[in-house]
C-alpha positions in Angstrom: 64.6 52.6 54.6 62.9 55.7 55.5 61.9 56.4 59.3 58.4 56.4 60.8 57.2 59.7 61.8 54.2 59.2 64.1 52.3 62.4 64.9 49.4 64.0 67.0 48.8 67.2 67.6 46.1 69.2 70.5 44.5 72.7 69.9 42.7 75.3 71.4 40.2 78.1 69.7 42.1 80.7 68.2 41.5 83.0 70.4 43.3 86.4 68.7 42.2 84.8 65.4 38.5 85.2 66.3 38.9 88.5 68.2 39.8 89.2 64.7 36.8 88.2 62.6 34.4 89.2 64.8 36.2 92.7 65.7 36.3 92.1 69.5 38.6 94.2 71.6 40.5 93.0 74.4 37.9 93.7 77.2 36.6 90.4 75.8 38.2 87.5 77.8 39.8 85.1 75.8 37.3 82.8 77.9 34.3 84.4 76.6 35.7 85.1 72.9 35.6 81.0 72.8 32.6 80.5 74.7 30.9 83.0 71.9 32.3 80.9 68.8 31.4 77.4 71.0 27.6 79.0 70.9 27.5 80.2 67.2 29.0 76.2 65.8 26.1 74.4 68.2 23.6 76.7 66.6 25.0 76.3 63.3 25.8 72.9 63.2 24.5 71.2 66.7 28.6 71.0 67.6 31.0 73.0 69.4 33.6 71.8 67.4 35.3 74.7 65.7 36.2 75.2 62.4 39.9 73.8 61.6 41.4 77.3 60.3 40.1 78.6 63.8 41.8 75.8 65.7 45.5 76.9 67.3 48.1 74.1 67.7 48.9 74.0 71.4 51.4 70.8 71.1 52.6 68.5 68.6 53.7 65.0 69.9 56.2 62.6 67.9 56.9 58.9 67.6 60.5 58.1 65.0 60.6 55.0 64.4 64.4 54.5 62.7 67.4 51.6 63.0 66.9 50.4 66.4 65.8 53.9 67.9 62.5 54.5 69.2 61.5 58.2 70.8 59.0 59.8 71.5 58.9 63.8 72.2 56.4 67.0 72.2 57.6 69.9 69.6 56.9 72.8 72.0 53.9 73.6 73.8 52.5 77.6 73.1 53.4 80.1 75.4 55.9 82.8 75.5 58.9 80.5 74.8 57.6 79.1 71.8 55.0 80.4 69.3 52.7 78.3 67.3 54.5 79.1 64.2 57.8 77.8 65.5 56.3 74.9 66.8 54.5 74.1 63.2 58.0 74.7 61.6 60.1 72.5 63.3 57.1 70.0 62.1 57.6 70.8 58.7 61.2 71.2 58.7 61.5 67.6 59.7 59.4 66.5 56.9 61.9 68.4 54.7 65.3 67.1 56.0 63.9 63.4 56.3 60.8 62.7 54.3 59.5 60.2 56.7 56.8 58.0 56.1 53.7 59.8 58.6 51.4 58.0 60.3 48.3 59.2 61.7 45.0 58.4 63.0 42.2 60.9 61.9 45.3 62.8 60.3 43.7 63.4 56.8 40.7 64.7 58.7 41.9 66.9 61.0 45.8 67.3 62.2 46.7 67.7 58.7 43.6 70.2 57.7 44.6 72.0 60.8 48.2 71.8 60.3 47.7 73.2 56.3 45.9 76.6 57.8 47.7 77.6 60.6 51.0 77.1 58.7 49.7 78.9 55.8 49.0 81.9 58.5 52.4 81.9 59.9 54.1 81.8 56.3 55.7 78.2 57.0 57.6 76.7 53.9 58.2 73.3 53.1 58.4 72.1 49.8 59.1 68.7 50.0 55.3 68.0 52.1 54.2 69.7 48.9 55.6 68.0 46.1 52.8 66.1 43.8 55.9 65.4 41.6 57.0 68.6 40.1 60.2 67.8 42.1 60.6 64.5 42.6 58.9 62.4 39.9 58.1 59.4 42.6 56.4 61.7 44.6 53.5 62.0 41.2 52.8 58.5 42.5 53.5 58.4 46.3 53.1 61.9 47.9 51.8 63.3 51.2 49.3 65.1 49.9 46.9 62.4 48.3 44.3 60.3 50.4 45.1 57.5 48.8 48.9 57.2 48.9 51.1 55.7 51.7 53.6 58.2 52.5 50.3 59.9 54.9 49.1 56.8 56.6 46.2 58.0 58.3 44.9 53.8 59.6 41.6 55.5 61.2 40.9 56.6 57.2 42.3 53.2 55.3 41.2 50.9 58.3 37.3 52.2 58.2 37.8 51.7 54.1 37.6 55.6 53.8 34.0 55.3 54.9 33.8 57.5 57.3 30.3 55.8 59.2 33.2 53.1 59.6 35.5 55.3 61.2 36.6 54.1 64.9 38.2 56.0 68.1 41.6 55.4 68.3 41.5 55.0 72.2 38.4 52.3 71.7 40.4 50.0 69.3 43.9 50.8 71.3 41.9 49.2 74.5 40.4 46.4 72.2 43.9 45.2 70.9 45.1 45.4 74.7 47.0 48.6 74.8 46.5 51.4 77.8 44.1 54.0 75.4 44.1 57.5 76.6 44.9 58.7 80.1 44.5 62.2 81.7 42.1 63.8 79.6 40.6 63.3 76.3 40.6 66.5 73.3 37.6 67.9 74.8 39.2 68.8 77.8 42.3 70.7 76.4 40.7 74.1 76.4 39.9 73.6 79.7 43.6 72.5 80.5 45.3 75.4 78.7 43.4 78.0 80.2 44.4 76.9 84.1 48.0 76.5 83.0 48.2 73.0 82.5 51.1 72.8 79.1 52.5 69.8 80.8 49.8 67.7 81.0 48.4 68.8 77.5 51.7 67.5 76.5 51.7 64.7 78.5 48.1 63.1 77.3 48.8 64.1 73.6 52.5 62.0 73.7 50.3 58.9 75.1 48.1 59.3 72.5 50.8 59.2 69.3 52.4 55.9 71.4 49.1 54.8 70.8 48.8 55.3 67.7 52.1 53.9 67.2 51.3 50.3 68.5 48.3 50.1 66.6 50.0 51.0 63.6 52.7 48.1 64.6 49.6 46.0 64.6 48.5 46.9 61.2 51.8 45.5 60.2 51.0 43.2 61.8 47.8 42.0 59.9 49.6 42.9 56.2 52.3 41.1 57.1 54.8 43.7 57.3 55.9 42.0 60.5 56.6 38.7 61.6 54.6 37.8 65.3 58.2 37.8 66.7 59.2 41.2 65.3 55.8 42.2 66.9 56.6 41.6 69.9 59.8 42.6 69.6 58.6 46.0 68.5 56.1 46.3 71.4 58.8 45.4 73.4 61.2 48.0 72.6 58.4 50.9 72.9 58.0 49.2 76.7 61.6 49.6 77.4 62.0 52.8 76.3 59.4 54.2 78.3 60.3 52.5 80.8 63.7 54.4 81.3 61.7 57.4 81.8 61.3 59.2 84.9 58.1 61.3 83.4 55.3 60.1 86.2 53.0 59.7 82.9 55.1 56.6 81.4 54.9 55.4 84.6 51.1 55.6 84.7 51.5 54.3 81.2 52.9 51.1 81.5 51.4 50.4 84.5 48.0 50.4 83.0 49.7 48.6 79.8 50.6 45.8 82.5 47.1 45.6 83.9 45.5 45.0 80.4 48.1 42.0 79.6 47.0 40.7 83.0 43.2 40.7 82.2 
């Protein structure tokens, strides 16, 4: 059986990107440069929320879900270590080496999208996320590419019957089912994160979020009957030990508030 790849990833405004479009020189601080494209989408379109090919990946977080192995891990976070290109191709690479099943939420609508343009920018190859079939003739019926195929599960899209006036927040229907939701921050505060240094806890509130993600998609098996209640639990269970051997302060913080919403 093929493993379970669940993904999230944060971004920032491309900052060089639109220092670019809009010819600004470097006396323009990267501050302002987003400030100025935060102005132009509220006029535009009464939303700061910028355009997807303008968005940069700042971290990519990871469920696997294979055997009896469970992890959970952040690809890189952008700084002089590690470009976003590098970070988008280790993404990608995986894809190639494992062809996972992906799961998602919002991913057709924005991680992917994002993911698309910003590794079309940095020249990132990988075939295998590509293939409608050409290559492999199962993938002309199950591919990554088309909405309505499984190996992209994105369960805010199928859940909400690709409707999207049906579409729910992950961290409302995470803290419905009884699971801890976000902590830290939420996606409107990364920008504000990044720019007084704050990688870590970027990192930090997105690999919460794809755990999230993860245990509602164990509850959508769940539902289908993909799994048994036992196995449920089971599975819940494992993702609770494994965090629990972590001496990260945010599984801590986790599981605590995990523990509190059994207890209510």
């Amino acid at each position: 059986m093929n493993p379970t790849l669940v993904f999230d990833i944060e971004t920032i405004p491309d900052v060089d990107g639109l220092r670019k479009l809009y010819e600004l020189d470097s006396a323009v601080s990267d501050k302002d440069v987003a400030e100025m494209a935060f102005q132009m989408r509220r006029q535009k379109t009464g939303s700061d929320f910028i355009q997807h090919h303008l968005q940069r990946v700042a971290a990519i977080s990871c469920v696997l879900r294979e055997g009896d192995n469970f992890k959970v891990w952040s690809l890189g976070e952008i700084g002089e270590d590690e470009d976003e290109g590098s970070i988008i191709k280790r993404f990608f690479d995986g894809i190639e080496k494992y062809t996972p099943q992906l799961v998602s939420w919002n991913g057709g609508g924005f991680d992917l999208p994002v993911l698309h343009y910003r590794g079309l920018i940095h020249g990132i190859q990988c075939p295998r996320y590509w293939d409608l079939g050409e290559d492999d003739k199962d993938f002309k019926w199950n591919n990554y590419i088309s909405r309505y195929h499984s190996r992209h599960l994105d369960l805010m899209d199928l859940l909400a019957m690709y409707t999207g006036r049906a579409n729910a927040p992950l961290d409302d229907l995470a803290k419905l089912i009884g699971f801890p939701g976000k902590l830290g921050m939420d996606g409107s505060k990364v920008w504000e994160a990044y720019q007084q240094g704050k990688l870590a806890e970027i990192r930090n509130y997105c690999e919460t979020d794809v755990v999230n993600t993860y245990l509602v998609f164990a509850r959508f098996q769940l539902m289908r009957g993909q799994f048994t209640q036992a196995r449920y639990q089971q599975e819940c269970e494992l993702v609770r030990n494994v965090l629990s051997k972590s001496d990260e302060p945010h599984w801590a913080e986790y599981l605590a508030a995990w523990q509190e919403k059994k207890s209510t």
